[in-house]
C-alpha positions in Angstrom: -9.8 28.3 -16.7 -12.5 26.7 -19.2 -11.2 23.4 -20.8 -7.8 23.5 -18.7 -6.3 20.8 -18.1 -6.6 20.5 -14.1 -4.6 18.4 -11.2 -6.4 18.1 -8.0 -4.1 17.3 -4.7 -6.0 16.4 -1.3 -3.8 16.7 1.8 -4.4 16.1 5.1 -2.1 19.0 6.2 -0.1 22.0 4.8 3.3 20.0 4.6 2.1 17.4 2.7 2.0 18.8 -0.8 5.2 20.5 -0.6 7.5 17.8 0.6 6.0 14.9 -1.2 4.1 16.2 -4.5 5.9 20.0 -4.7 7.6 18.9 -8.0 4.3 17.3 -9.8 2.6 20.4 -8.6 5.4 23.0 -10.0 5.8 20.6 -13.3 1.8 20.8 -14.0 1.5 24.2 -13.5 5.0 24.9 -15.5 3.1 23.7 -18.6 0.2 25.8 -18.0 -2.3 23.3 -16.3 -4.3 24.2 -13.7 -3.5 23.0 -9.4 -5.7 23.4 -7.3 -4.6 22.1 -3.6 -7.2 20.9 -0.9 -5.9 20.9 2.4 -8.0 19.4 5.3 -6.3 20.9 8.3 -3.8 23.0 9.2 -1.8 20.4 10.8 -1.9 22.5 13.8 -1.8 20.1 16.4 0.5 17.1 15.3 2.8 18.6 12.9 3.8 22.1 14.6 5.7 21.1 17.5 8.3 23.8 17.3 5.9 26.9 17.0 4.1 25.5 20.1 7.6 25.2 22.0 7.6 28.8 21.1 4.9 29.8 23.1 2.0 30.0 20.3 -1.5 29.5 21.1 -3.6 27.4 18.8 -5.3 30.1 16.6 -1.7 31.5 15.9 -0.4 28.2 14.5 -3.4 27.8 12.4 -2.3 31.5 11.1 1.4 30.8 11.0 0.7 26.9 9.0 -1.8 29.1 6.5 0.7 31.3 5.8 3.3 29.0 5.2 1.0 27.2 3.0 -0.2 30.1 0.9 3.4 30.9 0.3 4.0 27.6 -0.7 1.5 27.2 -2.6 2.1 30.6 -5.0 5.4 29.8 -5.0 4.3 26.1 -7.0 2.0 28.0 -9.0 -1.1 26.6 -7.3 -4.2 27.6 -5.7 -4.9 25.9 -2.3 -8.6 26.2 -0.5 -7.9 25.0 3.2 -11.6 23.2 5.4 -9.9 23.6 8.6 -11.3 19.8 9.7 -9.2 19.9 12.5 -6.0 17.4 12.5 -4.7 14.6 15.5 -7.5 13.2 14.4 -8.5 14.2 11.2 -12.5 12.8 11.2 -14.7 12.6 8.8 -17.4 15.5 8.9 -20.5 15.8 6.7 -19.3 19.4 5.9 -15.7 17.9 5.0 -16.6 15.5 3.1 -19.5 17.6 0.6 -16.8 20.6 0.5 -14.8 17.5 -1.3 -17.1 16.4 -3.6 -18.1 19.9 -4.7 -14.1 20.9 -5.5 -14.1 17.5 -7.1 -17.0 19.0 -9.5 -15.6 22.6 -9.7 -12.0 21.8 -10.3 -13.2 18.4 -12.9 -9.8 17.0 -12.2 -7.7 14.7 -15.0 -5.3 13.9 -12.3 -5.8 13.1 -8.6 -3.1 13.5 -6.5 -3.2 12.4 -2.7 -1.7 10.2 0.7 -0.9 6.4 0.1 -3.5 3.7 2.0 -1.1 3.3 5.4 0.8 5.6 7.3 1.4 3.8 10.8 3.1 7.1 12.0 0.7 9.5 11.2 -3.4 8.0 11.1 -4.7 11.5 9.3 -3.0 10.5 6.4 -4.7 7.2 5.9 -8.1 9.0 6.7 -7.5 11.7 3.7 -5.9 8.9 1.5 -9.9 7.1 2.2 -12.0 10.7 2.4 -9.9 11.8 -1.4 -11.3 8.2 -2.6 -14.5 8.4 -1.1 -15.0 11.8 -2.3 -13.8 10.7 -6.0 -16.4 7.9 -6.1 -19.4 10.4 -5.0 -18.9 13.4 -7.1 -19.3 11.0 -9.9 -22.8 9.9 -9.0 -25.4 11.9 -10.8 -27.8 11.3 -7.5 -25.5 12.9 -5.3 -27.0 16.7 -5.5 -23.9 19.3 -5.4 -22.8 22.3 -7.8 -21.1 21.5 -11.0 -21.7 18.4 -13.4 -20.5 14.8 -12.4 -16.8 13.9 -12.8 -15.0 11.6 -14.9 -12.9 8.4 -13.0 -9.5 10.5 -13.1 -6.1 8.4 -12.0 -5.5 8.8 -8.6 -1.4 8.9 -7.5 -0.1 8.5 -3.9 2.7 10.3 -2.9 5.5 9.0 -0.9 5.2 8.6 3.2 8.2 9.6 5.0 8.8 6.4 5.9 7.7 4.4 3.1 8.9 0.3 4.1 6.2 0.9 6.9 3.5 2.1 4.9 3.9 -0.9 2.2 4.5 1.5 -0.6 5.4 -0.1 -3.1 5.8 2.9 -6.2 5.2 2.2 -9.6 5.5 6.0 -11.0 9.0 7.7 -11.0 8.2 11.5 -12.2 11.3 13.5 -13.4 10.9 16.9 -11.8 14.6 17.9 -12.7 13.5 20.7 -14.6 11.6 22.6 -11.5 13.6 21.0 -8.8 14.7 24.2 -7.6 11.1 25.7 -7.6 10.4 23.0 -5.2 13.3 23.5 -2.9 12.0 27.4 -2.6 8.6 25.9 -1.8 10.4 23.5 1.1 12.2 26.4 2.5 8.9 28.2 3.0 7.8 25.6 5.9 10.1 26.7 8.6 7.5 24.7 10.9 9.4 21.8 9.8 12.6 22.5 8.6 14.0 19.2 10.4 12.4 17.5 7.2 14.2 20.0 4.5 17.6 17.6 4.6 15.5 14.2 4.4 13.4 15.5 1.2 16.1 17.0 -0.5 18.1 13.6 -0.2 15.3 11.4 -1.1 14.5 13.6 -4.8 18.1 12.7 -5.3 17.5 9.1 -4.9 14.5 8.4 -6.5 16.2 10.4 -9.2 18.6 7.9 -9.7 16.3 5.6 -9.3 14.6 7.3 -12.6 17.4 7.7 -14.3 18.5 3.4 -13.9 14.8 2.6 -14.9 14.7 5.3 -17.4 15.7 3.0 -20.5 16.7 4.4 -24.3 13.4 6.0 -24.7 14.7 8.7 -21.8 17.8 7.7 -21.0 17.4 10.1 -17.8 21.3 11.3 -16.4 22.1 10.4 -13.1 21.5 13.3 -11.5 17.8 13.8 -12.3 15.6 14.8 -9.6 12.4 12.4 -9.1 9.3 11.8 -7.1 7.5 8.4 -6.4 4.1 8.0 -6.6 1.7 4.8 -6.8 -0.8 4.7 -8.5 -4.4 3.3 -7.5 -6.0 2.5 -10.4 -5.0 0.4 -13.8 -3.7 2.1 -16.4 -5.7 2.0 -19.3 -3.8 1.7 -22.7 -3.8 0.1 -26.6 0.0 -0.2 -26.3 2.2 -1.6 -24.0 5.1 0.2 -23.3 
């Protein structure tokens, strides 16, 4: 993996990646780049609520969610390393955050992908959104001691909340994922934890996809049905041409 090209996504739980960044994921990794996935928890106790109507104890959801997300996760074309951090809260852990700053200097990322600032609804993603950044600002500090050499200041993306107006997302990044929508739609049906959320994700690709395509200008010219993601981005842009 030597001089790849590498995309780094921090999640706070196994859901995350797939529903709101499985395109970006399947699109790097499409073109031969390198993903490697992060995942805090296993979203075991706030984002499982059918398997523990079934009767599951806690150790079997965190088997169950792991499974779902390795699946996932092949299925993109990814790797995933999971730190079990415990979710509903998600809390900041000195072992959490050092295993973050050391995959930050293993994986060298060009491209951070993670949780926007907000997410009245659901507090652990507004914890990982701060732990990714916090992370990202330490492995690049030659004084902090940890494997690997410093980082670089990669771009950091947010991916959408499910309820965006209450999050103040505001995106500035429409990514055309036409090409391995369907990849991602196998990746979605993997989660049977939460197949409620299969309709509401398929809907809203087609959606920012037109989105895409009305924004898309001559340069593209994107059809109407292309398949998008939203993302927002943290940091400026840095360029010699504005286009």
């Amino acid at each position: 993996m030597c001089g790849m090209t590498a995309t780094l996504v921090l999640t706070a739980h196994p859901g995350d990646f797939v529903w709101r960044a499985g395109g970006a994921i399947a699109l790097a990794t499409a073109r031969g780049q390198r993903v490697v996935i992060g995942c805090m928890s296993f979203g075991e106790r706030g984002e499982s609520a059918s398997l523990w109507r079934q009767g599951y104890t806690l150790q079997q959801v965190k088997d169950h969610r792991r499974g779902e997300a390795e699946e996932a996760a092949k299925t993109l074309g990814a790797q995933i390393r999971f730190f079990d951090a415990n979710d509903y809260p998600l809390v900041e852990t000195p072992e959490l955050l050092r295993g973050l700053i050391d995959l930050y200097r293993e994986v060298q990322p060009a491209t951070v992908l993670t949780h926007a600032p907000t997410d009245p609804y659901n507090n652990d993603h507004g914890f990982a959104h701060a732990l990714a950044l916090k992370a990202r600002v330490l492995a690049q500090a030659p004084g902090v001691e940890g494997p690997g050499g410093v980082i670089g200041a990669p771009p950091v993306f947010c991916f959408e909340p499910h309820q965006p107006e209450q999050c103040g997302f505001l995106p500035n990044v429409l990514l055309d994922v036409t090409e391995v929508w369907e990849t991602k739609c196998a990746a979605m049906r993997i989660l049977a934890a939460q197949k409620h959320l299969h309709t509401y994700y398929t809907e809203l690709g087609s959606r920012r996809g037109l989105q895409a395509a009305r924004n898309s200008g001559p340069n593209l010219g994107l059809p109407n049905d292309t398949r998008a993601e939203a993302y927002m981005r943290i940091y400026p842009q840095v360029t010699r041409e504005l286009s």
